[in-house]
N, C-alpha and C positions, 0 to 999 in steps of 0.2 A: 467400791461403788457397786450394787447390784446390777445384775444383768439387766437391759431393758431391750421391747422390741419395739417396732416402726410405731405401733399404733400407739403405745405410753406416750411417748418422745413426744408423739404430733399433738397427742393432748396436755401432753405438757408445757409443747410451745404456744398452745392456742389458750393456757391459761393463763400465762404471762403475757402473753400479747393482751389478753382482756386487764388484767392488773393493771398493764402499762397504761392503756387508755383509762383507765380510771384514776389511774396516778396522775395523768394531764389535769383534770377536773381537780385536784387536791392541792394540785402545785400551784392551780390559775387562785382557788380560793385563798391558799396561804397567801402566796404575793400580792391579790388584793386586799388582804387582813392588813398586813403589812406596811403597804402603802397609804392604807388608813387611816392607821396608828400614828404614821412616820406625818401625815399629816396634819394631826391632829397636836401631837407634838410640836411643830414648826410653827402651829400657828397660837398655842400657851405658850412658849417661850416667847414670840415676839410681844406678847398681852403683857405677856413680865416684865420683860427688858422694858418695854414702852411705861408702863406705870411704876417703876422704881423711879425715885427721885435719886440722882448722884451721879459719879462720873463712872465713864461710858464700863470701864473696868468692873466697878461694881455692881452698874446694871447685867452685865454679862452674869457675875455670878448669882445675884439674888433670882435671875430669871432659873439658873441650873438649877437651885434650890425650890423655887415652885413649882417646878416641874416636874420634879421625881416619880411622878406613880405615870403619866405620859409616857417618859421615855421608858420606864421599864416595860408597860404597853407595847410600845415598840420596840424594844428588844426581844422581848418572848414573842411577837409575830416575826418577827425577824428568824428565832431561833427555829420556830415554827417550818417557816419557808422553806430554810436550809435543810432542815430533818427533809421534808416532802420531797425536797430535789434531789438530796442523798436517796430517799428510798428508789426515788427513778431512775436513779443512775444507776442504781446495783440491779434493780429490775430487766436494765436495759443490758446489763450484763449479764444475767442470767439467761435471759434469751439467747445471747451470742453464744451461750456455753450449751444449751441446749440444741442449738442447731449446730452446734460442733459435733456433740453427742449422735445427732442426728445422722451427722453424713457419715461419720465412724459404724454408726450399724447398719446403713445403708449399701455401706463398700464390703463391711463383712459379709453380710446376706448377698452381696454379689457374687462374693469369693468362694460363699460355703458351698462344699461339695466337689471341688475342682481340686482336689487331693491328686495323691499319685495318681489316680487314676490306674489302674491294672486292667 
């Protein structure tokens, strides 16, 4: 890992910090893409199910079948979401690691110079 002083670090942590706030704004949009979709979905399936003539069994599945580009809809918002949430979590880890980095060259710089002393 390269050397870093106080003032990298503290711009380093003030740009994850900005990421992370941005990444709330990404996370809100994905999970309401999501929830959407997942809507939008719930309410073609019940249009299927309701307009297939037959028993209850086969409406279930005729309803699966015209629904297919719906639910994939909401899967890829779904998959969407999870990406966003993963990016903030690692974000949110990065900063823990940066302000670890932080106190580590904060205590050095306390320490440097306090040698043998002679």
């Amino acid at each position: 890992m390269p050397e870093h002083n106080p003032v990298q670090i503290e711009q380093s942590i003030r740009e994850c910090a900005n990421r992370i706030a941005k990444g709330v704004t990404v996370c809100a949009n994905a999970y309401s893409a999501y929830l959407a979709a997942d809507h939008e979905y719930d309410q073609a399936f019940a249009r299927a199910y309701l307009a297939h003539e037959g028993p209850a069994h086969e409406k279930k599945y005729a309803a699966e079948l015209a629904t297919t580009e719906q639910r994939h809809k909401r899967d890829l918002a779904d998959a969407a979401y999870r990406y966003a949430d993963r990016q903030a979590r690692a974000l949110e880890a990065e900063l823990r690691a940066w302000q670890s980095v932080g106190a580590s060259v904060r205590q050095m710089y306390a320490v440097a110079g306090r040698g043998d002393g002679a």
